[in-house]
C-alpha positions in Angstrom: -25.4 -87.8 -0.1 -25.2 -84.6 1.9 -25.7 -86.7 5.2 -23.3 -89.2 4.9 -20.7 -86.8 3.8 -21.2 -84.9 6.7 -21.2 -87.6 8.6 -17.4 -88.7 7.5 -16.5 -85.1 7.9 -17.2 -85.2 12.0 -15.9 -88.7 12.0 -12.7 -87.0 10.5 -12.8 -83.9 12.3 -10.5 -85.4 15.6 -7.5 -83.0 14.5 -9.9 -80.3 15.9 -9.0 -81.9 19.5 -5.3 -81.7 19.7 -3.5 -78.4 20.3 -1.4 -76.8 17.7 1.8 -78.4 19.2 0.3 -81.8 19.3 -0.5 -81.5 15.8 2.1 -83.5 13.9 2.5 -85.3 16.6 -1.2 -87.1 17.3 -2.7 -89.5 14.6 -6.3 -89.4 13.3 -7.4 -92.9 13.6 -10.5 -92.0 11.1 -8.4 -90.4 8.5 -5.6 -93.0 8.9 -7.6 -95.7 7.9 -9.7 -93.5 4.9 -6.3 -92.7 3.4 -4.8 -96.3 3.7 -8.0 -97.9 1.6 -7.2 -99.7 -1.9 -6.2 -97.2 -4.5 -8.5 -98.0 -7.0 -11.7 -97.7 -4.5 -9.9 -93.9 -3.5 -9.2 -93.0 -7.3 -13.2 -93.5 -7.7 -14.1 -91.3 -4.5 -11.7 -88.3 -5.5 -13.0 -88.6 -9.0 -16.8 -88.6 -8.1 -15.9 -85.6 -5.0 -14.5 -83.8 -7.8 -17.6 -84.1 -10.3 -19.5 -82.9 -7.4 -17.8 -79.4 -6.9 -16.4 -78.8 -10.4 -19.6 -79.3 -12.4 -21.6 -77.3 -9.9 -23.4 -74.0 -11.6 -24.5 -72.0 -9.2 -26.1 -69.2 -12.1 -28.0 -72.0 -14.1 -29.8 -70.7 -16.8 -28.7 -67.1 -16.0 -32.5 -66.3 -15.5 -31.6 -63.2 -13.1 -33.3 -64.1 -9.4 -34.1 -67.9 -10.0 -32.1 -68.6 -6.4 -34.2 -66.5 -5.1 -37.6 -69.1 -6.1 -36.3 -72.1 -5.8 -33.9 -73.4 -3.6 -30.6 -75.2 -4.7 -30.0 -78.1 -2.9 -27.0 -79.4 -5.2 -24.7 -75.8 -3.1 -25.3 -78.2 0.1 -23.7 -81.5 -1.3 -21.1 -78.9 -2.9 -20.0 -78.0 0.6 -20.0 -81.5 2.4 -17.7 -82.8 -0.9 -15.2 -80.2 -0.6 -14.6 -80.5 3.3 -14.6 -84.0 3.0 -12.2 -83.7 -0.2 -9.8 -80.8 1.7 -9.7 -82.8 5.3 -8.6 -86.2 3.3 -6.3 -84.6 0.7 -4.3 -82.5 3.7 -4.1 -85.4 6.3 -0.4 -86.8 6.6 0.5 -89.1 9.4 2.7 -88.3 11.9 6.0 -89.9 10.4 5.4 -88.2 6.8 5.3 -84.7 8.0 7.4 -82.4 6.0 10.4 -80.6 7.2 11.1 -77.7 5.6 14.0 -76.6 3.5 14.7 -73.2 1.2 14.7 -70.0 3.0 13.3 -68.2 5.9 13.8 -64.4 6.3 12.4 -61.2 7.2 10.5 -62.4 10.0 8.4 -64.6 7.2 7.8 -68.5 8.1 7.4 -69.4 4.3 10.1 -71.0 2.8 11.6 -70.4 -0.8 14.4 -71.5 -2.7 16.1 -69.5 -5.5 16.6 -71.7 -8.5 17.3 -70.3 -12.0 14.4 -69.7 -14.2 15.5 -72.4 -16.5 15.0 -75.1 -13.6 12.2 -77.8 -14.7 9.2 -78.2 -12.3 9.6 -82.0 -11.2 6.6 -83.8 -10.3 5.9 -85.2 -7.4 6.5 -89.1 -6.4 3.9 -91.2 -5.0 3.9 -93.1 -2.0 2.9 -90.4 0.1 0.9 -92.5 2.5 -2.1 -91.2 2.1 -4.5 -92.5 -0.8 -6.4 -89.4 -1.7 -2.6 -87.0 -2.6 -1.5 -90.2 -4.6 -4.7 -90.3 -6.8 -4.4 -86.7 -7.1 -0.7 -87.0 -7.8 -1.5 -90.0 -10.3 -4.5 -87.3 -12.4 -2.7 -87.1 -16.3 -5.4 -86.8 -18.6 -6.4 -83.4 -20.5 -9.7 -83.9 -20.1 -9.6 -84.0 -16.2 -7.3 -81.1 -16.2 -9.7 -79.3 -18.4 -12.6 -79.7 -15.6 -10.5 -78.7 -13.3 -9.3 -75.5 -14.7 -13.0 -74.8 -16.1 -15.2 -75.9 -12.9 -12.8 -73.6 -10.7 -12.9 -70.4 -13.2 -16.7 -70.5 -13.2 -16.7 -70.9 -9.3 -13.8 -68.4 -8.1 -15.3 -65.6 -10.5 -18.7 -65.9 -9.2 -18.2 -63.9 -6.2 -16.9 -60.5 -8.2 -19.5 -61.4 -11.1 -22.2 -61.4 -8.5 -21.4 -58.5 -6.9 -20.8 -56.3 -10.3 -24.9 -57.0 -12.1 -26.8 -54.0 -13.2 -29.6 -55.7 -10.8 -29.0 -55.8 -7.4 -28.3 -59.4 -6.0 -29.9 -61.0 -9.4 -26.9 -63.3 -9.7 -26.4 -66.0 -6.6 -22.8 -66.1 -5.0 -21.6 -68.9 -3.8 -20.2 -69.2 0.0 -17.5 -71.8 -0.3 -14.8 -69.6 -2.3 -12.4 -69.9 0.5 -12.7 -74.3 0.2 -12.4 -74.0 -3.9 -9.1 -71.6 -3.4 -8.0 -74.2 -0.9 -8.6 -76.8 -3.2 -6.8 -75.1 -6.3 -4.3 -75.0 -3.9 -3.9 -78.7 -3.4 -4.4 -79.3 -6.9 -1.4 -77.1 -8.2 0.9 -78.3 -5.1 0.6 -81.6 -5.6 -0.3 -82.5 -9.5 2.7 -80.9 -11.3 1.1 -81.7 -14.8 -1.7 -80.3 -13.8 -0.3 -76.8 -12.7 1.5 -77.1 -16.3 -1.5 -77.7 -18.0 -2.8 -74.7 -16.2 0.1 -72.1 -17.0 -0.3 -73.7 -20.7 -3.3 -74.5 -21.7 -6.0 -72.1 -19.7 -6.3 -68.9 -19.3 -4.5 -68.7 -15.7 -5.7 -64.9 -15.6 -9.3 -66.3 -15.2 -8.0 -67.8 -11.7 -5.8 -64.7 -11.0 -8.1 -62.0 -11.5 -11.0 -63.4 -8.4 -7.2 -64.2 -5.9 -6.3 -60.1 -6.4 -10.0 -59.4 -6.1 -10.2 -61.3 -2.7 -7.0 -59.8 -1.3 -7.7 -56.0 -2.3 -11.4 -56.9 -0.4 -10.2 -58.9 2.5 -7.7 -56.3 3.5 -11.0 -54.2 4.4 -12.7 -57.4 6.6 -10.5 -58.7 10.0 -12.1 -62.0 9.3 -10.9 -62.4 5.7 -6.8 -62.5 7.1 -6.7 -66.6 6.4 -8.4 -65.3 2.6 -5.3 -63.3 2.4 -2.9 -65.6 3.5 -4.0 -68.3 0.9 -4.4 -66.2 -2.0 -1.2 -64.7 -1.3 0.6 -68.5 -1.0 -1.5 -69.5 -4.5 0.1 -66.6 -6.2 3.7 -67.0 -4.6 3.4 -70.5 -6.3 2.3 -69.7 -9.2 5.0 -66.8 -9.5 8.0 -69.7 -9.8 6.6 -70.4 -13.1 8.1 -68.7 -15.4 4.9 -69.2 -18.7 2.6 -68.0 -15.3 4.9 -64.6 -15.1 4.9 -64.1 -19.1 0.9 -64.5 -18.7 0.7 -61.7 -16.9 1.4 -59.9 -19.8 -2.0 -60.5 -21.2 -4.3 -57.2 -21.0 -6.3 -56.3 -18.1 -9.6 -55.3 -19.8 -12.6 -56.5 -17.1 -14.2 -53.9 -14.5 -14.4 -55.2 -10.7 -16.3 -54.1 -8.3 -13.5 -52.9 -6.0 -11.6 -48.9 -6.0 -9.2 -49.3 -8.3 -7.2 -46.4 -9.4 -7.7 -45.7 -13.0 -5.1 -47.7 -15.5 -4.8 -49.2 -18.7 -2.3 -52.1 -18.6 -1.5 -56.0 -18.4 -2.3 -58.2 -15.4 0.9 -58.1 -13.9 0.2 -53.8 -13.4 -3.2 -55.0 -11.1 -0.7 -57.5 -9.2 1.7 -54.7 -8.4 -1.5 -52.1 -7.6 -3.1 -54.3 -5.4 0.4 -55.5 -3.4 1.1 -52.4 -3.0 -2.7 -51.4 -1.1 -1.8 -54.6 1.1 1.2 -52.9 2.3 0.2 -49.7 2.8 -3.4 -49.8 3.5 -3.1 -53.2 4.5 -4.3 -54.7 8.1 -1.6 -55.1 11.0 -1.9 -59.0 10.9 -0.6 -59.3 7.6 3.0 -57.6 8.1 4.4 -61.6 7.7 3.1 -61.6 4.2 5.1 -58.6 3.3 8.0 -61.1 2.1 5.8 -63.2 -0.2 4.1 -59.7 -1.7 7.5 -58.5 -2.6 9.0 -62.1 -3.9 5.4 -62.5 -6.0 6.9 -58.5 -7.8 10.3 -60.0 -7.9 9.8 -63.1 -10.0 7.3 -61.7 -12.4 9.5 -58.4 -13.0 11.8 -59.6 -15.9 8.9 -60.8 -18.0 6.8 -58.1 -18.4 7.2 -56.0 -21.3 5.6 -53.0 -20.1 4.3 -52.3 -16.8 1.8 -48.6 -16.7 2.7 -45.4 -15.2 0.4 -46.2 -11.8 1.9 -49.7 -11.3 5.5 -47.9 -11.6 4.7 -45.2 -9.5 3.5 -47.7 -6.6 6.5 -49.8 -6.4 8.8 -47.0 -6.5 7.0 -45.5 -3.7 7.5 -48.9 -1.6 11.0 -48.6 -2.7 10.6 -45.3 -1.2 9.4 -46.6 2.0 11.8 -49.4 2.6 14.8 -47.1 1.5 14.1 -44.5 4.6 17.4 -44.3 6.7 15.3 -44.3 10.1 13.2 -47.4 9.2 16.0 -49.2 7.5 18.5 -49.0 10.7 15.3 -49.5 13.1 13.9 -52.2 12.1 16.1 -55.9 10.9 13.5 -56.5 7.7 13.5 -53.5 6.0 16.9 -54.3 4.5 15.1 -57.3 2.7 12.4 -55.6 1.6 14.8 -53.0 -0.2 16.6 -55.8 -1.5 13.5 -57.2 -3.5 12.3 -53.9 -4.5 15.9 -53.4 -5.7 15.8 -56.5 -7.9 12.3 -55.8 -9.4 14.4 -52.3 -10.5 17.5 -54.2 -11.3 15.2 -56.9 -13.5 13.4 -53.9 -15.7 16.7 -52.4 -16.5 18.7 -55.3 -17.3 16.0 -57.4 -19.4 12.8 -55.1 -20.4 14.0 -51.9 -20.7 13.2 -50.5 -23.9 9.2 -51.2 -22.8 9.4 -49.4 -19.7 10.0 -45.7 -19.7 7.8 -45.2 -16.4 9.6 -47.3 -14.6 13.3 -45.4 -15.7 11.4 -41.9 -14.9 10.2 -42.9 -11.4 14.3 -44.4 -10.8 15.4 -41.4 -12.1 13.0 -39.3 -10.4 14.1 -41.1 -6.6 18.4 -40.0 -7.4 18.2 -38.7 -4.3 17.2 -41.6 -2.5 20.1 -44.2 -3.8 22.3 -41.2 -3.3 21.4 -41.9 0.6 21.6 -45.4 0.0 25.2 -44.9 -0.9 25.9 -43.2 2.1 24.8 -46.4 4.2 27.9 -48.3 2.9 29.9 -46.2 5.4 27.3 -45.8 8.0 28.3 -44.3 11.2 26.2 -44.1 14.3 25.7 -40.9 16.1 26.8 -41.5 19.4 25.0 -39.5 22.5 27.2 -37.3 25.0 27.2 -39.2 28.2 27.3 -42.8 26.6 28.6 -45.4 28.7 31.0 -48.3 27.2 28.1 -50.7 26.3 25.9 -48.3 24.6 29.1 -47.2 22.6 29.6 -51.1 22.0 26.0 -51.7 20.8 25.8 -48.4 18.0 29.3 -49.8 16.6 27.7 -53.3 16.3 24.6 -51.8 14.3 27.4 -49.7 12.6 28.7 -53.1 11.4 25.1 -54.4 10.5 24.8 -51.6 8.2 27.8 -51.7 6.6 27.3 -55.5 5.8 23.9 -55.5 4.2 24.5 -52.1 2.6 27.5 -53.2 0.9 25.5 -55.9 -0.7 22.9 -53.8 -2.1 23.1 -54.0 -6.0 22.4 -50.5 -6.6 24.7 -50.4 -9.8 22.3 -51.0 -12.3 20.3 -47.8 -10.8 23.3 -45.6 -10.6 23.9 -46.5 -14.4 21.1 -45.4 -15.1 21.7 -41.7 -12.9 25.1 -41.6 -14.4 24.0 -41.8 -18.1 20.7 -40.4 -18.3 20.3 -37.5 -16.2 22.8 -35.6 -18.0 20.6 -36.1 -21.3 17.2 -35.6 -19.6 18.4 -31.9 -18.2 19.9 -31.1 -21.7 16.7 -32.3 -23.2 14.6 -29.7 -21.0 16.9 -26.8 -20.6 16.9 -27.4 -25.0 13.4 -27.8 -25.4 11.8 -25.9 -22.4 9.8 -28.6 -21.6 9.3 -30.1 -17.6 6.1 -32.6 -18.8 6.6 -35.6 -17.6 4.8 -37.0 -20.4 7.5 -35.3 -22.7 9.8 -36.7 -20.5 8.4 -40.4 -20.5 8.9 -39.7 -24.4 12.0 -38.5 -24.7 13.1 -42.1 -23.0 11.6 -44.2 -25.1 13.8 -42.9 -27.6 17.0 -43.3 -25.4 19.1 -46.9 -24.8 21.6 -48.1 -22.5 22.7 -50.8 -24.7 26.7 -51.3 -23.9 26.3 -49.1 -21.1 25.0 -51.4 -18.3 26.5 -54.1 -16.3 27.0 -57.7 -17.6 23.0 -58.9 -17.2 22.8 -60.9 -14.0 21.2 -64.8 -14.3 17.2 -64.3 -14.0 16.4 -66.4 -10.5 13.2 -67.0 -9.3 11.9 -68.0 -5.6 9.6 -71.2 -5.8 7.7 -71.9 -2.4 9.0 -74.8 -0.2 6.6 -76.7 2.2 7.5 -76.8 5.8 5.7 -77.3 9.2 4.8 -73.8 9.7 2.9 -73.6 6.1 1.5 -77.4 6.8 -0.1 -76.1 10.5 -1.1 -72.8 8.8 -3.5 -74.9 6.2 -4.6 -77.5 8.4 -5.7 -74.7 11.5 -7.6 -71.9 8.6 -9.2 -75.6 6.9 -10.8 -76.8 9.6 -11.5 -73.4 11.1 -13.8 -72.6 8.1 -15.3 -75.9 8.1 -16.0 -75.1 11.8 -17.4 -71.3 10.6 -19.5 -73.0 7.7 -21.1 -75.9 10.2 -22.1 -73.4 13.5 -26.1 -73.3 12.1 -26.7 -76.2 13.2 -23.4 -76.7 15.4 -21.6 -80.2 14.7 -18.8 -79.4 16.6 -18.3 -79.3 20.3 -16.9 -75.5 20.4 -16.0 -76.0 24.0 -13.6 -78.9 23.7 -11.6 -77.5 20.5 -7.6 -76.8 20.9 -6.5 -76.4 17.4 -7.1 -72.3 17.4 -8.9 -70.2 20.0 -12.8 -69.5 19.5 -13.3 -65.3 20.0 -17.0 -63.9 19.8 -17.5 -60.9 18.5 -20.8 -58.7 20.3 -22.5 -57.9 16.7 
């Protein structure tokens, strides 16, 4: 089985030949006429690639060390199904490519359109010319989704479980995580029922928890970027449902094998902590991501009841950072990033704010920081002695840039707060003597700004949008670690690929 699979896969593997341009362009004459095959002869191939991967166990028994006796020859049919499975399922001929809609900002090339969070997710026609997706499309029984969500909990929680086992190396992780997060991927993108069946019926946290482990850990390895990238385009999807942001809710109670700052809270407090590493302590390569991170904090924010002091703390200090004057006149996406860190704000107040005194005590704490962000409104550029006219031209056009996204900031909700309650927090201390913020954090729980706030704005979320760049993204990191995975023995000629550049590394 392993042998012929492989043997399709380098049959298939001709997109590996064409250049990045030349990508929606070029047809794959092997993959044109796999995809194209009767429908009931695909449904039976999916179905059978599926049994393959999902029902794999890589632990067995759980008898600590048995890998290490016998070998496990089921891990290589395991990898030939899944790159066979990914390479069919992502194929599209040239006519069918997708064109992108939604937005694009901030120097981000994925695309999201803001929809209220009442708006149903619709799923997706068939006739997508391409056998395998329209199986996968047509997949509506409970007991297939149940293998699904089961075979790729086991699998994606092997990697942390394997490296967290009072014996050293006693459990056996699997090397294909990247090709099962991938596949999730397809699954939820393209099966709609599925992805509901997911946000309703298993425990989704059992896929999140592995995604936040791989991005706090691939942050540390500049070969893990494309681990990022896809765990960070998983979550963004998941985030524009709204059952997936009210699962968040759900205590964080497991211990990973990572440096995690000490907390006790909900799922949706590790998402914040470990978005807010990636940004600050995060490689150069993944400054494009920064959008997604902050859209992911944004459409979870209004359901989540109470986020912990140490999730607070972090994303007011990113509000911090994208609020500096210099940064925010210097450089074109800072103003977006303030916006969404602004909404996450905005979103606690208006809808959770009775569960979330550590979020009003860092607001309050920052006055002094939307006090400058007031100032922006009427932003004035210093000019230097000696400019000539065109220098004098150029400050009063970023004058005007200013001025236009800093009147749109919605920094009333904020100010509401400042107004109302930092006349009652300095009575409460200068009354009671007391400058604990735990006393503080108190004392707000038993404050309210009902009647006091703006009229709640409509709760919109960001839902991802396919579009080339996203399609060309998957396609190049796909068969890049299919190329990564099959270099021992090499089945690839390395010289003659064009679809991403080959570096070596001196080791």
């Amino acid at each position: 089985r392993a042998a012929f699979l492989k043997l399709l896969l380098v049959c298939c593997s001709g997109t590996l030949y064409v250049s990045p341009d030349q990508y929606k362009e070029v047809d794959n004459p092997w993959l044109h006429y796999l995809t194209t095959k009767p429908r009931d002869f695909i449904d039976c191939f999916l179905k059978s690639l599926c049994n393959v991967i999902l029902n794999y166990d890589p632990v067995g028994f759980g008898i600590p060390y048995a890998s290490s006796v016998s070998s496990d020859s089921h891990e290589v049919v395991v990898d030939a199904a899944l790159h066979t499975l990914l390479v069919c399922l992502d194929y599209k001929t040239p006519d069918k490519q997708v064109v992108g809609k939604g937005n694009q900002g901030g120097g981000s090339k994925v695309a999201t359109e803001q929809v209220p969070d009442t708006a149903k997710t619709v799923a997706k026609d068939l006739g997508t010319g391409n056998a395998f997706r329209d199986a996968l499309r047509a997949l509506s029984e409970e007991k297939d989704f149940e293998l699904v969500v089961a075979g790729l909990s086991k699998l994606l929680n092997n990697p942390h479980q394997a490296n967290n086992t009072l014996l050293p190396a006693s459990i056996k992780q699997i090397a294909c995580f990247q090709e099962l997060l991938m596949l999730f991927w397809k699954f939820i993108d393209e099966n709609k029922p599925l992805l509901g069946h997911v946000l309703r019926a298993g425990d989704v946290n059992d896929l999140v928890v592995p995604m936040l482990y791989f991005m706090y850990e691939g942050r540390k390895d500049a070969s893990k970027i494309g681990l990022i990238h896809i765990c960070t385009f998983i979550m963004l999807l998941l985030s524009g449902e709204r059952n997936f942001c009210v699962n968040l809710n759900a205590a964080f109670t497991r211990k990973l094998p990572i440096d995690l700052p000490q907390f006790q809270g909900n799922h949706a407090d590790l998402t914040y902590i470990v978005i807010h590493k990636l940004i600050t302590d995060g490689p150069k390569k993944i400054e494009s991501l920064y959008e997604c991170f902050l859209t992911i904090m944004s459409n979870v924010s209004p359901y989540i009841k109470t986020f912990c002091m140490p999730a607070a703390l972090r994303l007011s200090n990113l509000f911090e950072l994208f609020a500096n004057t210099k940064r925010l006149v210097g450089y074109e996406q800072y103003n977006r990033y303030l916006t969404f860190t602004l909404e996450v704000f905005n979103n606690v107040i208006q809808y959770q704010y009775e569960g979330n005194p550590h979020f009003i005590y860092q607001i309050i704490r920052r006055k002094k920081v939307f006090d400058e962000l007031e100032k922006l409104r009427k932003y004035s550029a210093p000019v230097p002695e000696g400019a000539d006219a065109e220098a004098v031209t150029k400050l009063h056009e970023v004058e005007a840039w200013v001025r236009g996204w800093a009147g749109k900031l919605a920094l009333e909700p904020c100010m509401r707060i400042m107004q109302h309650m930092v006349p009652q927090l300095e009575q409460f201390c200068e009354s009671t003597g007391v400058n604990n913020e735990n006393a503080v954090v108190e004392f707000l729980k038993t404050t309210t700004m009902v009647g006091l706030l703006p009229v709640p704005h409509a709760i919109l979320i960001r839902k991802y949008q396919q579009n080339e760049y996203t399609n060309l993204w998957f396609a190049t990191y796909l068969f890049g670690i299919i190329y990564l995975r099959r270099t021992n023995p090499p089945v690839f000629d390395a010289t003659h690929i064009r679809l991403f550049t080959i570096s070596y590394v001196d080791q």
